[in-house]
TIRO-2110 file (N, C-alpha, C; in Angstrom, 1 decimal):
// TIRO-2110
-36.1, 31.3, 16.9, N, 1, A
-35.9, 32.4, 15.9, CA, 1, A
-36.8, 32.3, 14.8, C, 1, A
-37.1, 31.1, 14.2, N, 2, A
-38.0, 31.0, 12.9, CA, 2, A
-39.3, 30.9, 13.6, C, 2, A
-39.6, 30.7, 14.5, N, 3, A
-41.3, 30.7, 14.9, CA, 3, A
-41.1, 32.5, 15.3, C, 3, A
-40.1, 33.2, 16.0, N, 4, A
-40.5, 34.9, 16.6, CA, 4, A
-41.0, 35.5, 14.8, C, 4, A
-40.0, 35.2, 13.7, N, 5, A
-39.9, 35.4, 12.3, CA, 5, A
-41.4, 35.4, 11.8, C, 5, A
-41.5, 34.2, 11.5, N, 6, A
-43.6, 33.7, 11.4, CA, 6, A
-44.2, 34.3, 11.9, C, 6, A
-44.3, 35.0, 13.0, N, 7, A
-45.4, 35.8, 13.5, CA, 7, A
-45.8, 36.7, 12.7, C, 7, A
-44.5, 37.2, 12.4, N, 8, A
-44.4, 38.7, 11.6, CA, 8, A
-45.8, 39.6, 12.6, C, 8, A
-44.8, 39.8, 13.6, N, 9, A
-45.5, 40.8, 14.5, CA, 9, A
-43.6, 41.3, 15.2, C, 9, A
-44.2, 43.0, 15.7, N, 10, A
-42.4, 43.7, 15.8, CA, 10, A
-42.1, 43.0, 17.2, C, 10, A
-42.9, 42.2, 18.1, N, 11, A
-42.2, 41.7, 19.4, CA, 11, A
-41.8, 40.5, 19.2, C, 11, A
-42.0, 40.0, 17.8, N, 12, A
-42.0, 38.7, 17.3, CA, 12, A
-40.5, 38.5, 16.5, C, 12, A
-40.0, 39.8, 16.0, N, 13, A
-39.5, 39.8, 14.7, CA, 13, A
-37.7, 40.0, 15.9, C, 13, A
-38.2, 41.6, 16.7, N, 14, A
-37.4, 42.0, 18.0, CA, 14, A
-36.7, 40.9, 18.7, C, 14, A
-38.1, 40.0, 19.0, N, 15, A
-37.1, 38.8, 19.9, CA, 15, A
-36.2, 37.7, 19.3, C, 15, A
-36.3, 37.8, 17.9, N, 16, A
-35.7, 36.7, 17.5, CA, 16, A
-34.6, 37.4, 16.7, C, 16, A
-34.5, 38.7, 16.8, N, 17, A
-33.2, 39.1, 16.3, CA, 17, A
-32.3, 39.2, 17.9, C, 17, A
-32.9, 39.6, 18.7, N, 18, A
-32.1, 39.2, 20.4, CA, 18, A
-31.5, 37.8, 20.6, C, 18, A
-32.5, 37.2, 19.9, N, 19, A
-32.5, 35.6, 20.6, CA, 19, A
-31.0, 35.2, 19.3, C, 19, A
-31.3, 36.0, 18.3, N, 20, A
-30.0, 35.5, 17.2, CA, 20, A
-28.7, 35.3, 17.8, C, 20, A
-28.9, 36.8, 18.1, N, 21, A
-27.4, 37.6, 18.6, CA, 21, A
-27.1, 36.8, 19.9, C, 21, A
-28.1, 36.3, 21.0, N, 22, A
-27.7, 35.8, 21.9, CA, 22, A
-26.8, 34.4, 21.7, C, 22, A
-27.8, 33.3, 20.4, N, 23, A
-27.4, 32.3, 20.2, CA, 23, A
-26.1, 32.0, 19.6, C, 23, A
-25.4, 33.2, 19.0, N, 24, A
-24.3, 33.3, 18.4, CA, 24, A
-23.1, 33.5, 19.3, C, 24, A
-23.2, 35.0, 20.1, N, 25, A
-22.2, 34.4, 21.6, CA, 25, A
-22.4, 33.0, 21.9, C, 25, A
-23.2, 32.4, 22.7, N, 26, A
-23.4, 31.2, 23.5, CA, 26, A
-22.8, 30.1, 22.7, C, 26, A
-23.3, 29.9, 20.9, N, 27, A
-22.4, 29.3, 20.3, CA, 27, A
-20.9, 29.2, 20.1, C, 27, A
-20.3, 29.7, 20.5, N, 28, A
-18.7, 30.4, 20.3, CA, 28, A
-18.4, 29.4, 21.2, C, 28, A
-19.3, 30.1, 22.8, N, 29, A
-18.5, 29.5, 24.0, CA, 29, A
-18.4, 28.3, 24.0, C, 29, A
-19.4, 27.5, 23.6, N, 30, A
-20.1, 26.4, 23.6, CA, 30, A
-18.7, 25.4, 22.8, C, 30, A
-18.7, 25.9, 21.7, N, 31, A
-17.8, 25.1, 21.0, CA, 31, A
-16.4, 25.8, 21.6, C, 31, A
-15.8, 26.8, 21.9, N, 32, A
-14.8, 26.7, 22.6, CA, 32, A
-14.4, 26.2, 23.7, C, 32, A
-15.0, 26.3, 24.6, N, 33, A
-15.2, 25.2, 25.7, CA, 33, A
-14.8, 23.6, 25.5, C, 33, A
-15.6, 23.2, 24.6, N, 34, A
-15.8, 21.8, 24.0, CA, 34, A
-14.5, 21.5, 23.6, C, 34, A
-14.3, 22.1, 22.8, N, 35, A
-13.1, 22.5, 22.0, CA, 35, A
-11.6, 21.9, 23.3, C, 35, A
-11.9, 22.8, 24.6, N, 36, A
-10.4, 22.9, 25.2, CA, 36, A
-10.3, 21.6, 26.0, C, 36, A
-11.8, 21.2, 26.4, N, 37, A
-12.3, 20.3, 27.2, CA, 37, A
-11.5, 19.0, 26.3, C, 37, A
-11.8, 18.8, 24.8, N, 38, A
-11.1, 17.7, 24.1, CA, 38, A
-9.6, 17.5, 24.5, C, 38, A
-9.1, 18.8, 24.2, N, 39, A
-7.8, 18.5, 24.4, CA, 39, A
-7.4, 18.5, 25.9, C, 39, A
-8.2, 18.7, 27.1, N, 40, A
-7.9, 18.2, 28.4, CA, 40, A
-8.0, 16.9, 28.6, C, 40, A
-9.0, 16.5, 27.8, N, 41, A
-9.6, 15.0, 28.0, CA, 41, A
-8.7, 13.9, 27.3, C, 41, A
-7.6, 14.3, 26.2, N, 42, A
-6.8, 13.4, 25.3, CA, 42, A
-5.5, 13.8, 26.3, C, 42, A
-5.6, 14.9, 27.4, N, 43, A
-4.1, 14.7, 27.9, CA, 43, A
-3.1, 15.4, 27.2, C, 43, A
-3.7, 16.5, 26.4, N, 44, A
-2.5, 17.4, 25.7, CA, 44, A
-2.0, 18.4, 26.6, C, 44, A
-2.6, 18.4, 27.6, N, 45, A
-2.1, 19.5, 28.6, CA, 45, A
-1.8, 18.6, 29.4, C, 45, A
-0.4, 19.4, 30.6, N, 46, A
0.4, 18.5, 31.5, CA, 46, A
-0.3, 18.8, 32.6, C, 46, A
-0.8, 19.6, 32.8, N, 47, A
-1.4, 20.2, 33.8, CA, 47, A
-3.1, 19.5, 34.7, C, 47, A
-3.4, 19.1, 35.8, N, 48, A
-4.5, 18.4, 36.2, CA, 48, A
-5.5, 19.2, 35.8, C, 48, A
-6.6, 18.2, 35.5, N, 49, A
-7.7, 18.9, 35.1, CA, 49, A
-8.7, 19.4, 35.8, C, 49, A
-9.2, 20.5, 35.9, N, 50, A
-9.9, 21.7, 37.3, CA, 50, A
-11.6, 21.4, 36.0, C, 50, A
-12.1, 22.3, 36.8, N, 51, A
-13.7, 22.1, 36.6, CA, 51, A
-14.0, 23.8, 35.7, C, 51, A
-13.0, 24.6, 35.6, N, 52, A
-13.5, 25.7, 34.4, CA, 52, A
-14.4, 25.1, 33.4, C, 52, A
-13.7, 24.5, 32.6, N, 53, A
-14.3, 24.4, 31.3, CA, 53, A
-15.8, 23.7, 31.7, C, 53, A
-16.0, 23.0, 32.5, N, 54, A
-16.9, 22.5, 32.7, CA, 54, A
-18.1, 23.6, 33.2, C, 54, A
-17.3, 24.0, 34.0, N, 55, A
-18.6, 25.6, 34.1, CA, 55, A
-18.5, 26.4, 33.3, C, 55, A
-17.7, 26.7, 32.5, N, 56, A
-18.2, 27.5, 31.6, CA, 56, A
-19.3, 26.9, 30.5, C, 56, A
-19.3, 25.6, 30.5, N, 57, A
-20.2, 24.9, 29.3, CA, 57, A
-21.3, 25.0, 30.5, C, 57, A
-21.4, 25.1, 31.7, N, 58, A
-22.8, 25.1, 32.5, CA, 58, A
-23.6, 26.3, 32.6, C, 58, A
-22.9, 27.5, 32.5, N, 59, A
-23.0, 28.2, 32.5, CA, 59, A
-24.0, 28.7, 31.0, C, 59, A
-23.5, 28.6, 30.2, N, 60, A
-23.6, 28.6, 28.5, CA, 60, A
-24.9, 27.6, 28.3, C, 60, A
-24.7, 26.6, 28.9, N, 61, A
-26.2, 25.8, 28.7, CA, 61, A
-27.3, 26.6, 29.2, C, 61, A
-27.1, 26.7, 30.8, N, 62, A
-28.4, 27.5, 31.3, CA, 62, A
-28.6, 28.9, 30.6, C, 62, A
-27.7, 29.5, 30.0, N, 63, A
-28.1, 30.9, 29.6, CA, 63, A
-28.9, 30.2, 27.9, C, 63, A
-28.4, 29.0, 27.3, N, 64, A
-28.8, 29.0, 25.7, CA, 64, A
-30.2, 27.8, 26.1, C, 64, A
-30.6, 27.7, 27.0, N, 65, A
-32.1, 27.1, 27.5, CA, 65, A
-33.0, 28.3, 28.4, C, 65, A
-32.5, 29.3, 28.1, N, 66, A
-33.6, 30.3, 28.8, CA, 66, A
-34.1, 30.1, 30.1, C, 66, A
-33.0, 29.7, 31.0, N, 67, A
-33.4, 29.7, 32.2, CA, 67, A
-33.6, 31.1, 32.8, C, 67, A
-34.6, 31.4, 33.5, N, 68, A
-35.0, 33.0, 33.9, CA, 68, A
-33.9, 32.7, 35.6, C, 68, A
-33.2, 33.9, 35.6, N, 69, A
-33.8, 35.0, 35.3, CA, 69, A
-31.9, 35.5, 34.1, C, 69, A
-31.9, 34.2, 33.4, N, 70, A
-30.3, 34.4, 32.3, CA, 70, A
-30.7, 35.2, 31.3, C, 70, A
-29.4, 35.5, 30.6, N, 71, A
-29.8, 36.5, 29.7, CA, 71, A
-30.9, 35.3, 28.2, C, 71, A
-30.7, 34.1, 28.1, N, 72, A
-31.8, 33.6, 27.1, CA, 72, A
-32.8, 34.0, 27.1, C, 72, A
-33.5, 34.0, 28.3, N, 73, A
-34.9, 34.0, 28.7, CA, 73, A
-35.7, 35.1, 28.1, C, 73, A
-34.9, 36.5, 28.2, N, 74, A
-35.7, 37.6, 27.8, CA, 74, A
-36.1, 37.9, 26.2, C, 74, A
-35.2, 37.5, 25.2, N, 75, A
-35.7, 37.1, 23.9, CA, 75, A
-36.6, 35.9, 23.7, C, 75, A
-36.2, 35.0, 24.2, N, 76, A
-37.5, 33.3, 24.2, CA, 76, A
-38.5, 34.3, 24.8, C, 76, A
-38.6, 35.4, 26.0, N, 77, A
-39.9, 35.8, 26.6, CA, 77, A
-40.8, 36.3, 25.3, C, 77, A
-40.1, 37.2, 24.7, N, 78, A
-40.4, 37.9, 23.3, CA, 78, A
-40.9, 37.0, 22.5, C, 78, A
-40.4, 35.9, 22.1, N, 79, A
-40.6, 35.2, 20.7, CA, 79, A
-42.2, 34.6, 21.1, C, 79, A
-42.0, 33.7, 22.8, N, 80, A
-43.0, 33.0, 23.1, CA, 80, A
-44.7, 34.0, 23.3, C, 80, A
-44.4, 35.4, 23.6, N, 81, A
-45.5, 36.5, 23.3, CA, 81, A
-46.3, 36.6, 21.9, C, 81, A
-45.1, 36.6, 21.3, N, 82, A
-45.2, 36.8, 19.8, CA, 82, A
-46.6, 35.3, 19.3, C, 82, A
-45.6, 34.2, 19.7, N, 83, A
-46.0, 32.7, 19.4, CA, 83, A
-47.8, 32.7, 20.0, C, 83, A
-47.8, 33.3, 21.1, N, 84, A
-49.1, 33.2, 22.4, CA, 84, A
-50.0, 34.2, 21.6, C, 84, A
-50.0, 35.3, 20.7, N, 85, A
-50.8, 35.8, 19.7, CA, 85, A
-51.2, 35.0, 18.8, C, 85, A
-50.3, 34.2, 18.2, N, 86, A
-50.6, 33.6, 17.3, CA, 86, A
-51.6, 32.4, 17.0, C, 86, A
-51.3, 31.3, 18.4, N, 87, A
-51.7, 30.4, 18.9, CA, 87, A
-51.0, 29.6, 20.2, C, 87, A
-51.6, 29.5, 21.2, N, 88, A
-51.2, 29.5, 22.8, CA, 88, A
-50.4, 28.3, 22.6, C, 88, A
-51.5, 27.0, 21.8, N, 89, A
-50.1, 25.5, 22.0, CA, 89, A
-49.1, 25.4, 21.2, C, 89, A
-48.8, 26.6, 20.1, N, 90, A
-47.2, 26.6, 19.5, CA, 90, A
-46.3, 27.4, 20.9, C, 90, A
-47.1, 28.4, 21.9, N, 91, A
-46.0, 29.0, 22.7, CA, 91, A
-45.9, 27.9, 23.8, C, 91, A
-46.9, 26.9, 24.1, N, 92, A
-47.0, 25.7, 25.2, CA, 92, A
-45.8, 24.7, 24.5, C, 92, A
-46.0, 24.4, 23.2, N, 93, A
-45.0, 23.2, 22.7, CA, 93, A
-43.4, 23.8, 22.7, C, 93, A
-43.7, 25.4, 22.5, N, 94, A
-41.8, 26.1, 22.8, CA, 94, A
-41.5, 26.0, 24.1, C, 94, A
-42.2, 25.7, 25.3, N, 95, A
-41.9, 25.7, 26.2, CA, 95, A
-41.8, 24.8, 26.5, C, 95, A
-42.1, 23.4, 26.1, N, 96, A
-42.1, 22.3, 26.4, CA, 96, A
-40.7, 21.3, 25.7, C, 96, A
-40.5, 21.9, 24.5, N, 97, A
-39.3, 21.8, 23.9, CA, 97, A
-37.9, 22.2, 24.9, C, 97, A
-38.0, 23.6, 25.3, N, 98, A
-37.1, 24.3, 25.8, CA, 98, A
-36.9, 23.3, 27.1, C, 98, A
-37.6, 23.1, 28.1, N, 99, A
-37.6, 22.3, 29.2, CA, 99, A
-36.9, 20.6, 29.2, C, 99, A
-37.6, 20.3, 27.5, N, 100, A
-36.9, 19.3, 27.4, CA, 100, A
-35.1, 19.3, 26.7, C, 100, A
-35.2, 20.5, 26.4, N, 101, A
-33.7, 20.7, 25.6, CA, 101, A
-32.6, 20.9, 26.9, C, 101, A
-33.3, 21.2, 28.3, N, 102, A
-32.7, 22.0, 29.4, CA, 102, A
-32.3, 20.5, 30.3, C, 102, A
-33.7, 19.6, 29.9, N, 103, A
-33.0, 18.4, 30.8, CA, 103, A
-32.0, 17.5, 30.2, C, 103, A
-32.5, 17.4, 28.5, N, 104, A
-31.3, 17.0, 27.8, CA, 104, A
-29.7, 17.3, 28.2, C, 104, A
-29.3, 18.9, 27.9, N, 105, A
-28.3, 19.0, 28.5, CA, 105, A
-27.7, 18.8, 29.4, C, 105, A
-28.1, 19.5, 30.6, N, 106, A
-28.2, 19.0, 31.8, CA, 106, A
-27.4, 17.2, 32.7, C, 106, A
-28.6, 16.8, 31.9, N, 107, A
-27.7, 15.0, 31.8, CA, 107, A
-26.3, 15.2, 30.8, C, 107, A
-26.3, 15.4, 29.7, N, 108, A
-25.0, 15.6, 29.3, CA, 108, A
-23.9, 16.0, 29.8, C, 108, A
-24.2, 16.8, 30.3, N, 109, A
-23.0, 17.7, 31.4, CA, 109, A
-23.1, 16.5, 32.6, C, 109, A
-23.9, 16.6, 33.3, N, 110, A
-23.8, 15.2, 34.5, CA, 110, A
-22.8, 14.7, 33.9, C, 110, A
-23.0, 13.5, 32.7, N, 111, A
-22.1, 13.0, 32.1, CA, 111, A
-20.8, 13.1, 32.2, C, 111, A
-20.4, 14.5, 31.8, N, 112, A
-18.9, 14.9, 31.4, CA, 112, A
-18.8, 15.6, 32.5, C, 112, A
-18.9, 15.7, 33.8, N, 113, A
-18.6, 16.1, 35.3, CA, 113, A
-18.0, 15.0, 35.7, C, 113, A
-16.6, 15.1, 36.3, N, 114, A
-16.0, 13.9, 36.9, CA, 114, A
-15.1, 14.8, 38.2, C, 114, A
-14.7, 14.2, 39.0, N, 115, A
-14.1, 14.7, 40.6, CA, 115, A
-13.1, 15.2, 39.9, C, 115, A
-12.8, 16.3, 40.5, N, 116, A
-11.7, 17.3, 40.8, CA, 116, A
-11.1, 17.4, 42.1, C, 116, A
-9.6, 17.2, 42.2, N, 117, A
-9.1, 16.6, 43.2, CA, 117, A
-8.8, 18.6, 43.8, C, 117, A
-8.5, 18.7, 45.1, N, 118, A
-8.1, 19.8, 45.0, CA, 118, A
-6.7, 19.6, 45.6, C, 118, A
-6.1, 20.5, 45.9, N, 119, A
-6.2, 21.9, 45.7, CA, 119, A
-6.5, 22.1, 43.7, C, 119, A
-7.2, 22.9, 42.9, N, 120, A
-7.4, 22.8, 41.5, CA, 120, A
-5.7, 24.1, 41.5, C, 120, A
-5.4, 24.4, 40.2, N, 121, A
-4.7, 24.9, 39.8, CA, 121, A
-5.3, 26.1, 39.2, C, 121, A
-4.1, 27.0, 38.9, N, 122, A
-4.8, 28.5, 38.5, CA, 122, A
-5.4, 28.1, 37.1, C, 122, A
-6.5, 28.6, 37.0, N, 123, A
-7.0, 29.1, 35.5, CA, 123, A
-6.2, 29.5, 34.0, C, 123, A
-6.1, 28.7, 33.3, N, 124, A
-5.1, 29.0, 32.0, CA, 124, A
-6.1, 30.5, 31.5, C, 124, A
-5.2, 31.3, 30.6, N, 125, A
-6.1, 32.4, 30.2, CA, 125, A
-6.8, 32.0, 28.8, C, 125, A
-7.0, 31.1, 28.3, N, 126, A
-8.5, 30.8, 27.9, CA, 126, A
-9.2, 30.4, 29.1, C, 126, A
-9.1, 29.3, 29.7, N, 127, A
-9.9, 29.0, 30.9, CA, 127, A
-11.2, 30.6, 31.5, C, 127, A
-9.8, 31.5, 31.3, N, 128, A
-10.6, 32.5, 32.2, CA, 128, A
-11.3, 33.6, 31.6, C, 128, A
-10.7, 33.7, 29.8, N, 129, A
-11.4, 34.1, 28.7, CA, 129, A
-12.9, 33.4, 28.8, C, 129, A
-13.1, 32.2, 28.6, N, 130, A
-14.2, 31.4, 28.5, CA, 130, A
-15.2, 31.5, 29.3, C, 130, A
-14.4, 31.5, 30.7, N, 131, A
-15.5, 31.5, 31.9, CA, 131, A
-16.2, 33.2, 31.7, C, 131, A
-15.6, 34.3, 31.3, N, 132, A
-15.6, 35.3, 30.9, CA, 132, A
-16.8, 35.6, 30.1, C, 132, A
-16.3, 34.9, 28.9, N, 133, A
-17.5, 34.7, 28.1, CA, 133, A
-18.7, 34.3, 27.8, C, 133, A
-18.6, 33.2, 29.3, N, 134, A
-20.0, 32.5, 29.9, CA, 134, A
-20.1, 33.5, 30.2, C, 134, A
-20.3, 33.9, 31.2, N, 135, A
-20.5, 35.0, 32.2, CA, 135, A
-21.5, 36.0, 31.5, C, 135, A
-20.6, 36.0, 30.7, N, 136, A
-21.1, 37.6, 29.9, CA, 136, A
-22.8, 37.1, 28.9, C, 136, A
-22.7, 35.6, 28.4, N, 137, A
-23.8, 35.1, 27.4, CA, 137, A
-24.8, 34.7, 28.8, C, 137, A
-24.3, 34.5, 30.0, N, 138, A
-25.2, 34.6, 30.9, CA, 138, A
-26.0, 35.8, 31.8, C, 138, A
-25.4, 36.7, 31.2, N, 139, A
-25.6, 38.2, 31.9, CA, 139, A
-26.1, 39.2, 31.3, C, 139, A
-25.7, 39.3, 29.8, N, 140, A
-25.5, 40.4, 29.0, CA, 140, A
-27.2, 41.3, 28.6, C, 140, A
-27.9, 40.0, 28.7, N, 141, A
-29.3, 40.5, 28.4, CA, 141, A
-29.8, 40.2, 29.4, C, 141, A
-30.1, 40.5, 31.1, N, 142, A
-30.6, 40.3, 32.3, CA, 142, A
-31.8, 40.8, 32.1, C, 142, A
-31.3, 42.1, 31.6, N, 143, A
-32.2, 43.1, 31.7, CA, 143, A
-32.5, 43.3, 30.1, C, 143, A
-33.5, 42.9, 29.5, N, 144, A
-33.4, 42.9, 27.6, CA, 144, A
-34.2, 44.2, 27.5, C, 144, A
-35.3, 44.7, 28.3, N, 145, A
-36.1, 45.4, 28.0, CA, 145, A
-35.2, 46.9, 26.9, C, 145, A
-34.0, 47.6, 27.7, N, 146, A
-33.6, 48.2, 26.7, CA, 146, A
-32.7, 47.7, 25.7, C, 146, A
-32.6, 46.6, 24.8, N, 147, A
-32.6, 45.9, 23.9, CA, 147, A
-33.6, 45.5, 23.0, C, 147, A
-34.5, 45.1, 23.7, N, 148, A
-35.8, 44.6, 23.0, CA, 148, A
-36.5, 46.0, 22.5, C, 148, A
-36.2, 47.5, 23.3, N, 149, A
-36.7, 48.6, 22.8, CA, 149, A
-36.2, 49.1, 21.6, C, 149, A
-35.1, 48.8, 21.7, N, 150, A
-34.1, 49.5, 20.3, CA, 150, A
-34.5, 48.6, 19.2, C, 150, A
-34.8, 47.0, 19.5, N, 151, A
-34.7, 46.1, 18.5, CA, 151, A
-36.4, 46.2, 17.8, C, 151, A
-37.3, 46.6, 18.6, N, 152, A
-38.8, 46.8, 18.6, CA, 152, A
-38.9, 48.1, 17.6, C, 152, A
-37.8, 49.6, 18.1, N, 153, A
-37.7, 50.7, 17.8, CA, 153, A
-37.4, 50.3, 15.9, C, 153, A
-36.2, 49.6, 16.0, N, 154, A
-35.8, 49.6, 14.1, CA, 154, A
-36.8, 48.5, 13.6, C, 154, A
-37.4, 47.3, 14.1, N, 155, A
-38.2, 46.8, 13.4, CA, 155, A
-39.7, 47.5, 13.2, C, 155, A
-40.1, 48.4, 13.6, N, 156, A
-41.1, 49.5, 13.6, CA, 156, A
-41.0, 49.8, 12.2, C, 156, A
-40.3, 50.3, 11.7, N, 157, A
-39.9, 50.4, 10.9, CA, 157, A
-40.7, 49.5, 9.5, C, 157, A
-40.2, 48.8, 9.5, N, 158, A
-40.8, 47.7, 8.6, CA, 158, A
-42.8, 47.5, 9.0, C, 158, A
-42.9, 48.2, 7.4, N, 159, A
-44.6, 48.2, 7.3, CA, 159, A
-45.4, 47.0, 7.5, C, 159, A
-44.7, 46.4, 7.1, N, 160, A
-45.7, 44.5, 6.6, CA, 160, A
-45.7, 44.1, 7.8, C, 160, A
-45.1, 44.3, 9.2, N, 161, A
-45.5, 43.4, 10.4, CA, 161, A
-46.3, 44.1, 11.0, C, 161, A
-47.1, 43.5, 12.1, N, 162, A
-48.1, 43.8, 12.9, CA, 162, A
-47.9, 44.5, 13.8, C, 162, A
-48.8, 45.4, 13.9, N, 163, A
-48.1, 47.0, 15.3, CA, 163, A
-48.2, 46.1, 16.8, C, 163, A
-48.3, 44.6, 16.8, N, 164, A
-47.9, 44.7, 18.4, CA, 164, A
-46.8, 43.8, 18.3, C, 164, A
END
């Protein structure tokens, strides 16, 4: 978001108000998830523990690491445009970051993945809220292009950034 900002160019300024709005869904889930996952993990629920929450936080990672073709990707596609005007090894070192933030997590979750015995049990309605709301921070921008147009369209607007 602060490197799309820096450019002060509108596909620069565009993607990092997409990439905001995305990071703020993803955030929610992220910590809601985490959130229900604690209290599965201390045993406040009587109920065995199934693998939702766990996909929904897998879910929510791959979309908040810009795995293409998630909805991350198409605002980071924006920012890193922006960044590749500017200077090619700040858009090489965001991508280099991103890859390593993607294997970071990744192991994390490894981590907190443990066997689920079946038959699993039905979905509590957070469970299904959550996976819902993965779903949706993994989907919602597939397609950014008419987002990034509206977001390109009001940053237009503003004189002081650069017409590309």
């Amino acid at each position: 978001v602060l490197v799309g900002m820096a450019t002060y160019t509108r596909i620069g300024v565009a993607g990092a108000a997409l990439h905001m709005a995305h990071r703020a869904l993803t955030a929610f889930v992220l910590a809601a998830a985490a959130h229900e996952l604690e209290q599965e993990n201390r045993g406040l629920e009587e109920q065995p523990p199934t693998p939702y929450l766990w996909l929904a936080l897998l879910l929510a990672v791959l979309a908040m690491t810009g795995v293409p073709p998630l909805a991350g990707f198409g605002s980071r596609w924006a920012v890193l445009q922006a960044a590749s005007l500017v200077d090619w090894r700040l858009a090489a070192g965001l991508m280099t970051t991103s890859a390593v933030a993607l294997l970071a997590a990744l192991t994390a979750l490894g981590r907190l993945r443990r066997t689920y015995p079946a038959p699993w049990r039905r979905p509590t309605s957070v469970e299904v809220y959550l996976l819902g709301a993965a779903t949706c921070t993994a989907l919602w921008a597939v397609v950014p292009g008419p987002m990034l147009g509206a977001l390109h369209d009001a940053v237009s607007e503003l004189t002081f950034l650069k017409p590309f």
